[in-house]
N, C-alpha and C positions, 0 to 999 in steps of 0.2 A: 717444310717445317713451320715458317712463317704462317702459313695459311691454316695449319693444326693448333697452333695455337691461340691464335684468331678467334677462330671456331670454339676453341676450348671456351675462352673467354665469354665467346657470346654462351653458349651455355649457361655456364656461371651463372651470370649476369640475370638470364630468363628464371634460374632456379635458386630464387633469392629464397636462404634458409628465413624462417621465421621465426622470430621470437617474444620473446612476452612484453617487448615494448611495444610490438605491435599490435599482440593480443592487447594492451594497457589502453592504446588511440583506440580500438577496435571497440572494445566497450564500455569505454571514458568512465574506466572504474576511477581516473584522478581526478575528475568532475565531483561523481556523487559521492567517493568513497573515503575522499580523506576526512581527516585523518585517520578512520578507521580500516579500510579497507584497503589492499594490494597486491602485487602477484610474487612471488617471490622468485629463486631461481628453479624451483625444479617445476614450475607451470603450476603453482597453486595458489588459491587466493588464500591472502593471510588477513585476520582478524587481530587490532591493536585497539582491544575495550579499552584503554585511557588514553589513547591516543598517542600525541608524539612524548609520551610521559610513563609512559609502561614498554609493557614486552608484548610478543606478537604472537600468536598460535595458526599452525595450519591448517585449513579446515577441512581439507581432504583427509588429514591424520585422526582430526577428531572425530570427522561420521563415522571413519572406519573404528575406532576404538569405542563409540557407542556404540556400532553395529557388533562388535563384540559382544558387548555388553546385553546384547538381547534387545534392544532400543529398536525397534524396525523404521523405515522410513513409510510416510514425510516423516518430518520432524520439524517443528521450532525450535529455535535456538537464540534463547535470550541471553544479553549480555547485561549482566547488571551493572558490573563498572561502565557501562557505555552511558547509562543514566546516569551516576554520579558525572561523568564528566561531560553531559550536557547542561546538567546545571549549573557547575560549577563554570562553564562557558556563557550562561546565560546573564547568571549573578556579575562577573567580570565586566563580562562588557556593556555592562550597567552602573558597574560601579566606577569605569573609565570614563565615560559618557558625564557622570554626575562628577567627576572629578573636575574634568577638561572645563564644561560650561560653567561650573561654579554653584553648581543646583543645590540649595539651602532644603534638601528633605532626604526621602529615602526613597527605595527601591523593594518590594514586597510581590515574588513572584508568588501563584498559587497552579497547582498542577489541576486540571480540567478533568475530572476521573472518566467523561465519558468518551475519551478517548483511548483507552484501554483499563475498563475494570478488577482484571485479573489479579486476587488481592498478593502472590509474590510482587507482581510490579509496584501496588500502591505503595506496601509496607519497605518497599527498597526507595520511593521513590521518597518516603516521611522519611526514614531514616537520614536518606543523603542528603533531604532539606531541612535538617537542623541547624545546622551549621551558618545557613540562611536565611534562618524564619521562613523558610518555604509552608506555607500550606495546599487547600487544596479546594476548589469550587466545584459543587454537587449542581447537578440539573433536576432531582427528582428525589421521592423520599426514599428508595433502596438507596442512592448514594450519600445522602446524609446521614445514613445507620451506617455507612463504612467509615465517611470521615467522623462521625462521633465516638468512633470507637478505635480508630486509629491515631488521628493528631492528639500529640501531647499536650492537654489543655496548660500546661505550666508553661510553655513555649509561645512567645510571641510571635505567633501565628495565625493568619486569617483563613476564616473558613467563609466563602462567601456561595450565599444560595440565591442562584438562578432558578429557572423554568416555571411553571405553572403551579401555584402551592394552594392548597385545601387549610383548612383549621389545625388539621393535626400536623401538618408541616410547619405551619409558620406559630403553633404552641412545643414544638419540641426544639425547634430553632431558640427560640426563646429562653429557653427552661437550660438549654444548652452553656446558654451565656455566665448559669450561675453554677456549672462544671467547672468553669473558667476560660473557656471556647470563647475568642473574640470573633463573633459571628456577625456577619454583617448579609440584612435580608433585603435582594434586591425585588422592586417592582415593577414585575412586568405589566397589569393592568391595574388600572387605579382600584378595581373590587379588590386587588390583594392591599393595596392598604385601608381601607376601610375596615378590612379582618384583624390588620395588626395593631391599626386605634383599637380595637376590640376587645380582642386579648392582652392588648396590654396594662388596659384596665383590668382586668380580671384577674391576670398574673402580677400586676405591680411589678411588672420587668420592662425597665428601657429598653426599649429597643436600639440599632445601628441601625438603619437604614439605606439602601442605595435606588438611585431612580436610572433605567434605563433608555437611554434617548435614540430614537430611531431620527439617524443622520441623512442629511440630502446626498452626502455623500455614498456613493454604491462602490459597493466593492465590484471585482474583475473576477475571470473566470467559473469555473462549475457554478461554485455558489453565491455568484453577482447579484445574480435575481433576488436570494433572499433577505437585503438590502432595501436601506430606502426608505421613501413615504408608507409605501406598503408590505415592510418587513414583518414577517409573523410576528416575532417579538418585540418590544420596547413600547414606549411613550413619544407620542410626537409633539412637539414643542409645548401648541395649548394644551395638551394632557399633563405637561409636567408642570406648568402654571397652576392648572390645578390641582395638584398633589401640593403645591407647597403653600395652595391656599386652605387647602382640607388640615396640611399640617401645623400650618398656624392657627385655626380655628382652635383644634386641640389642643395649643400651646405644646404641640411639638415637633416644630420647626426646628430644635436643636439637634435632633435626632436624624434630622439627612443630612452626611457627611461624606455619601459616594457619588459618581454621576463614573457611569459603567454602558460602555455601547460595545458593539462588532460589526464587522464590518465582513463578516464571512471565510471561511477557511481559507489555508495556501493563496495570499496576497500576491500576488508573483511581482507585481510592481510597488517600487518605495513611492511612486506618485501616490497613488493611493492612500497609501496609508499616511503619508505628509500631509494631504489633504482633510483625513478624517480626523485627521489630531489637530489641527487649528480649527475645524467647526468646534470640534470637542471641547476644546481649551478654552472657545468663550461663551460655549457654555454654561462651564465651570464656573468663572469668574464671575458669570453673570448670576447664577446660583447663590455664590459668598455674597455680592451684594446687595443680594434680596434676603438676606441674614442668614442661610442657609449656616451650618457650622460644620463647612467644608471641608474634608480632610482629606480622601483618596480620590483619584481619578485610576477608573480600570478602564485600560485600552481593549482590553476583552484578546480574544488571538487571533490567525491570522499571520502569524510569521512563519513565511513557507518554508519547504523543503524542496532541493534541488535536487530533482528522481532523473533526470535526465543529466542533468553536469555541465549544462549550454548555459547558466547564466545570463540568461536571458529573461522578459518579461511573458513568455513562453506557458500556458497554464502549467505544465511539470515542471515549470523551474522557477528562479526568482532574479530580477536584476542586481541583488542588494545582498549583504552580508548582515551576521549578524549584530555587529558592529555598528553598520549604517543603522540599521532598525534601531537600534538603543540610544543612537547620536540624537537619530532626526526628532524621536518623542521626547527627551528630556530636552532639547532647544526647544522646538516648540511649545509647551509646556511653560517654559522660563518666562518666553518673550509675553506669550499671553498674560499672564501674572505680573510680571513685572509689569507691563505699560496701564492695568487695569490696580496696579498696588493692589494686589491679592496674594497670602499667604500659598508660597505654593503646595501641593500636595504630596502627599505619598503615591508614589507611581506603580501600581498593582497590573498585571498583565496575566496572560491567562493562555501559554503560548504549550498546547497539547502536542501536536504534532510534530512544532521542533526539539521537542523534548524528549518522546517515546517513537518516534519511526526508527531511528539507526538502531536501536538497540535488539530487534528481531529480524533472523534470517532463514528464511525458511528452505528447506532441502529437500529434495525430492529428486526421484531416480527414472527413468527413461526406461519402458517395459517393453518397448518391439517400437516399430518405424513402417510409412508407410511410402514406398517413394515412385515416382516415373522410371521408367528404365532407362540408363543411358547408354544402352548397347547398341553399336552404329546397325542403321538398318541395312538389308544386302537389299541388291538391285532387283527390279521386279523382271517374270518371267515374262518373254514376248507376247504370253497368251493369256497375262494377267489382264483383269478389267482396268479398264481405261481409266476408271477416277484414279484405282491406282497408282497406273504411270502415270499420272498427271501429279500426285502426291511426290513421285519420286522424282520428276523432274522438278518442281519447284524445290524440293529440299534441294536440290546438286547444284542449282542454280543461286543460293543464296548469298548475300553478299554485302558489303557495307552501303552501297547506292540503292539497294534494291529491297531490302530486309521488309520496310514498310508494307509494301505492293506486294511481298511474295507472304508476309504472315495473313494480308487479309485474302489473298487464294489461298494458302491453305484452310482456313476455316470456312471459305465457300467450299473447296470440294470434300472434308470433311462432313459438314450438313449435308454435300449431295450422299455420298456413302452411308449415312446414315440411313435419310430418304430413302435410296436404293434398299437398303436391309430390311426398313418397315415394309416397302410392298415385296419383299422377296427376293429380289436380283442380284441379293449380297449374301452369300450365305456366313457365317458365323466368322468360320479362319477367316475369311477378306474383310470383315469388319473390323477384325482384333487390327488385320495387316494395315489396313487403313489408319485406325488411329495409334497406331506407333508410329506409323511414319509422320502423321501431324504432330505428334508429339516430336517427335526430332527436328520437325522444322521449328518447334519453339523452343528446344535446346539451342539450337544452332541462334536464330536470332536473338537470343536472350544472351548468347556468349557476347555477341553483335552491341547489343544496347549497353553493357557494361562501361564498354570504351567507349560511348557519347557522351557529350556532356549535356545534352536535350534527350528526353524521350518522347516522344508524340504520345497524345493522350492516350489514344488508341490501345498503347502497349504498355500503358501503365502497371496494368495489374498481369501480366506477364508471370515476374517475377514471382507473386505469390501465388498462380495457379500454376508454378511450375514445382513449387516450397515442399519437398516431405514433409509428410504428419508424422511427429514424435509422439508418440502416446506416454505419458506421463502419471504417475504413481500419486495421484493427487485428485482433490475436486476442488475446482475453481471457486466454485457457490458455496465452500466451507471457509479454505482459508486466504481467497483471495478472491472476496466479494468485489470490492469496486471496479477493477478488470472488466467484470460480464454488466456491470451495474450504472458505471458510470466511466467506461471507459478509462480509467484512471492508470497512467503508466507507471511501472517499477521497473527497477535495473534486473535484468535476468541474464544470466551468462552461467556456463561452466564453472566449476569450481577447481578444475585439472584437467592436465593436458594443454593448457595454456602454452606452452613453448612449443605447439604442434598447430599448424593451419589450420582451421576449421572450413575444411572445403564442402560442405554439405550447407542448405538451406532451407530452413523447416520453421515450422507452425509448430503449436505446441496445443495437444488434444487434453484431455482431461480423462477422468475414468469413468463420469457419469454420461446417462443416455440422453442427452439434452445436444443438441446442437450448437446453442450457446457457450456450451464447457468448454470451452479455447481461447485460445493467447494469440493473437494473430496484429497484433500494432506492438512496437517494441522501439523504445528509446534509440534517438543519432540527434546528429548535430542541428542540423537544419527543421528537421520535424517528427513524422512519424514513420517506419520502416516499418512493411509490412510482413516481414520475415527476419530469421534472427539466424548468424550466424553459429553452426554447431559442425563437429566432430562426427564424422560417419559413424554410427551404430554399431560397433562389433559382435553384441549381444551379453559383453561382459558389466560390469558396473559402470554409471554414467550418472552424475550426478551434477545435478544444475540447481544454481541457488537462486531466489527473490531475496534480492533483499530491500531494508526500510521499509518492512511493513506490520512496526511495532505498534501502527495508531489506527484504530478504528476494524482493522481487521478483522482480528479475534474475536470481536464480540460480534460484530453484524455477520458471523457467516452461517448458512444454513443447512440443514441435513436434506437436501437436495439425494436424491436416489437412496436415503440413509448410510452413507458416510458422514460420520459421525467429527467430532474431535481429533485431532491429530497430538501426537508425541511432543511435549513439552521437555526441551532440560536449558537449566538455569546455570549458567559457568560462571566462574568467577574464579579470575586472576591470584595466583601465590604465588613468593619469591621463588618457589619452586617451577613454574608453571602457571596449570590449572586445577580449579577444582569442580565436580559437579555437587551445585547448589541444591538442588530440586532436580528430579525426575517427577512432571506429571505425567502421567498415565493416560495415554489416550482410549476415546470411547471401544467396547467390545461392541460387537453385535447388541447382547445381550442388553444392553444400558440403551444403545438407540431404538431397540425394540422398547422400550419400556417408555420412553419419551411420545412413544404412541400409541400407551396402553394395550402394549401386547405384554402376556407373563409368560417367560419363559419356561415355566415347567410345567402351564397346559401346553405349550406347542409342541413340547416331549412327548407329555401324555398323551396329545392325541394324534404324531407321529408313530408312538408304539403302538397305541389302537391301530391302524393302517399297516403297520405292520407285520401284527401278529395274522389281520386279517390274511395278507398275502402269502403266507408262508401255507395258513391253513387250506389255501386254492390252489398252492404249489406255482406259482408267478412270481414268489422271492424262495429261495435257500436261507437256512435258517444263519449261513453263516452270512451269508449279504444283507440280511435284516441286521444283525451284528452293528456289519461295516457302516452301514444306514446312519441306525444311531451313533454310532460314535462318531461319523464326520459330523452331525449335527449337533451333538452337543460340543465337540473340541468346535466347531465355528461358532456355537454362540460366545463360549468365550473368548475367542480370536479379537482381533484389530479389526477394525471394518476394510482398511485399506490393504494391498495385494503383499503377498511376503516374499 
């Protein structure tokens, strides 16, 4: 009885239930996701747009109730209160920072528009920055036709123009200011201001002014390199010397009152950016007393996001909060000024991507699976060929001392069996039998390497050449460009089923013919895991989320195989619940055909030409010409993506 219960125990014990706290370590949704994101109790990830300050929705409840709705997936899913209360997080801990050190100015955040232009986000993002003088910094003239028509010029608020500006740029910037637009135009090479001495004679409108200083400081990560001495953008030292001799010359010197640098996106370490705010700082200073009539200092952005949840100096993460970030530039800042007795500045930042990544989650469903079989192999016949039983003796023979030495015989008599097949001596069934049973020996040692705490190089990639391909309801190259572009990690996990093991390990394919369309590196603690834990395939609904990929996305993605645009809807929180904001409408056929000057009703017309021809030579039925057309026209105005 003693010994049944024993047993019973060890049992137990082997078949620990799982649950969503470990689904939670599993995909360190409490890294990336707080405050917004978590699992709740019946295995679903729950969204809280205000964070610990609202209420939470399920987000399994809600694709299925916009799948109601006729909504097909993908889909995005913007949260607008997630922007309000990133700002209202940004503002804060700004306004803490300036409290704590004593900082005699203000705090003047502007949103970066090109990091998601889409004008629902802009217009939610003006509205929620009233409250803080929030404006908004354009890189080009389509973005100056959005902020000029969106910031409320009654509103003290900065509109500051970057990037590369012609005549008509820096005369509508201009002309802007007498809207009531506090516009401030910065210089990236000294020809743009010789154009705005220019104009401003012409126009009899002061100008603002800001000069851009490329720092010896480099930034870290992806965009380190575009940094530095030889940053694309900005002014280097003697360049700025001479802008403020070109603007004294003019008598107006009074007119530079910004000094505006970057130091490149997703900063991951607070070294960094400590570093580029003290060159920065006596710059400034040194600016005010060469009479400059110095008012802002733009840190420009760069205040990362933590896509992995390791907290780390790690490129997908960051070592620092956003607390530290606000602390370290407004001391630094202080000290500079104070010990040079310079008035200090208005502190303007330009922080895009910690502002708009949480607030989009993208969704998408699981279409078929591609997997290794893990059906034990049977023993081979006495009369089978010899690479065979050599196959099948290695596999029996495996084991925790040996796994090494027996996976590289299998992949030598593998190659032989191969060999053997190219000159003939293998016929077809002994080739299939042959590589299953190699395949079972990288089961078996793959079960092996789990429990080491070392893998030999060797067997590194193992694990992902043993991974199902999940084929996925999506194209990478549309809404999740950086992936295939710049390797760039996001959180990806299930959306449900959570409180169920996910014993399965897979890649993740795309829908386009490209090679490239896959997800194959995915977020963990240490670095980068080359497969991602998922839920075996039943063939029913399966639905897996990206999420934090509210910056830069949406606009860099491509019509790659002509998959177009995906389904847009815009939520937003009521004492009730939710509500939906916006349904965009994603691309039909019809519209990406048109994107590449095709017209839809010649390729009717001369589909029903072709048509009628076949009927008349009797090779279509007139009722199959019918069916013809009608599946071609109900697809032009279809979704581009699968239903």
């Amino acid at each position: 009885m003693v010994a049944n219960a024993q047993e019973l125990e060890k049992v137990a014990t082997q078949a620990k239930v799982w649950t969503i706290e470990d689904s939670e370590k599993l995909y360190r949704i409490s890294g990336w996701g707080e405050p917004y994101f978590a699992i709740n109790s019946a295995g679903n990830v729950t969204v809280s747009p205000m964070g610990d300050r609202g209420g939470s929705l399920d987000l399994y409840q809600l694709i299925e109730g916009l799948r109601k709705r006729k909504i097909g997936l993908p889909i995005l899913i913007r949260f607008s209160d997630i922007l309000a209360d990133r700002i209202e997080r940004l503002n804060s801990c700004f306004a803490r920072a300036i409290a704590k050190y004593n900082y005699p100015n203000l705090y003047r955040g502007v949103y970066p528009i090109k990091c998601n232009q889409h004008r629902h986000i802009v217009e939610s993002l003006v509205r929620y920055g009233r409250a803080y003088q929030f404006g908004l910094e354009v890189g080009s003239k389509p973005e100056l036709m959005i902020a000029l028509a969106l910031l409320d010029s009654s509103q003290d608020t900065l509109l500051i123009c970057n990037g590369y500006k012609d005549r008509e740029y820096i005369e509508t910037a201009l002309l802007a200011k007498k809207l009531g637009h506090k516009v401030i135009i910065i210089i990236e090479q000294l020809q743009e201001l010789d154009l705005v001495i220019q104009i401003r004679e012409k126009l009899q409108i002061e100008p603002i002014v800001g000069m851009r200083a490329k720092l010896s400081t480099k930034g870290i990560g992806r965009w380190g390199g575009s940094t530095g001495d030889r940053a694309k953008f900005g002014l280097t030292v003697p360049e700025i010397l001479q802008g403020v001799n070109t603007l004294k010359q003019a008598n107006l010197l009074s007119c530079l009152q910004l000094l505006h640098f970057h130091i490149g996106s997703q900063i991951s370490a607070i070294g960094v950016i400590k570093a580029a705010i003290r060159e920065a700082s006596q710059i400034y200073v040194e600016l005010a007393k060469l009479g400059a009539n110095m008012q802002y200092l733009d840190v420009g952005g760069g205040l990362a996001v933590d896509y992995d949840g390791s907290k780390t100096n790690f490129h997908a993460s960051k070592n620092y909060n956003m607390q530290n970030y606000a602390n370290d530039i407004v001391a630094e800042i202080k000290e500079a000024c104070e010990q040079r007795q310079v008035n200090a500045p208005i502190i303007v930042s330009e922080s895009g991507r910690a502002i708009a990544s949480h607030q989009s989650v993208l969704i998408f469903d699981v279409l078929a699976t591609s997997e290794i079989s893990g059906d034990l192999p049977s023993p081979p016949e006495e009369k089978e060929h010899l690479i065979i039983r050599n196959l099948w003796d290695t596999y029996q023979s495996i084991d925790a001392q040996n796994y090494q030495e027996a996976y590289n015989d299998a992949i030598q008599f593998k190659d032989e069996a191969i060999s053997l097949f190219n000159f003939g001596y293998l016929d077809l069934k002994q080739r299939a039998r042959a590589e299953q049973l190699y395949w079972s020996c990288c089961q078996r040692i793959n079960q092996i390497i789990q429990t080491q705490e070392y893998v030999p190089d060797d067997l590194e990639d193992l694990a992902k050449n043993l991974a199902s391909i999940y084929y996925i309801n999506l194209s990478i190259f549309q809404s999740a460009p950086d992936t295939w572009a710049i390797d760039q990690l996001f959180p990806i996990m299930p959306i449900h089923r959570l409180n169920q093991e996910p014993t399965s390990r897979g890649i993740l394919a795309d829908l386009t013919c490209d090679s490239d369309g896959k997800i194959d590196q995915f977020i963990d603690l240490w670095d980068v895991k080359p497969v991602l834990e998922l839920h075996p395939f039943q063939g029913d609904n399966y639905y897996l989320g990206m999420f934090l990929v509210g910056a830069y996305q949406e606009i860099m993605g491509n019509l790659h195989n002509l998959f177009g645009d995906i389904n847009v809807v815009h939520i937003q929180m009521t004492p009730q619940g939710y509500q939906i904001e916006h349904v965009v409408k994603g691309d039909t056929i019809k519209e990406v055909l048109s994107y590449v000057q095709y017209d839809a009703e010649n390729l009717i017309e001369t589909l029903r030409h072709s048509t009628e021809k076949a009927v008349r030579e009797k090779r279509l039925t007139l009722s199959e010409a019918q069916l013809l057309l009608e599946n071609y026209e109900n697809s032009l105005r279809s979704y581009t993506y699968l239903s």
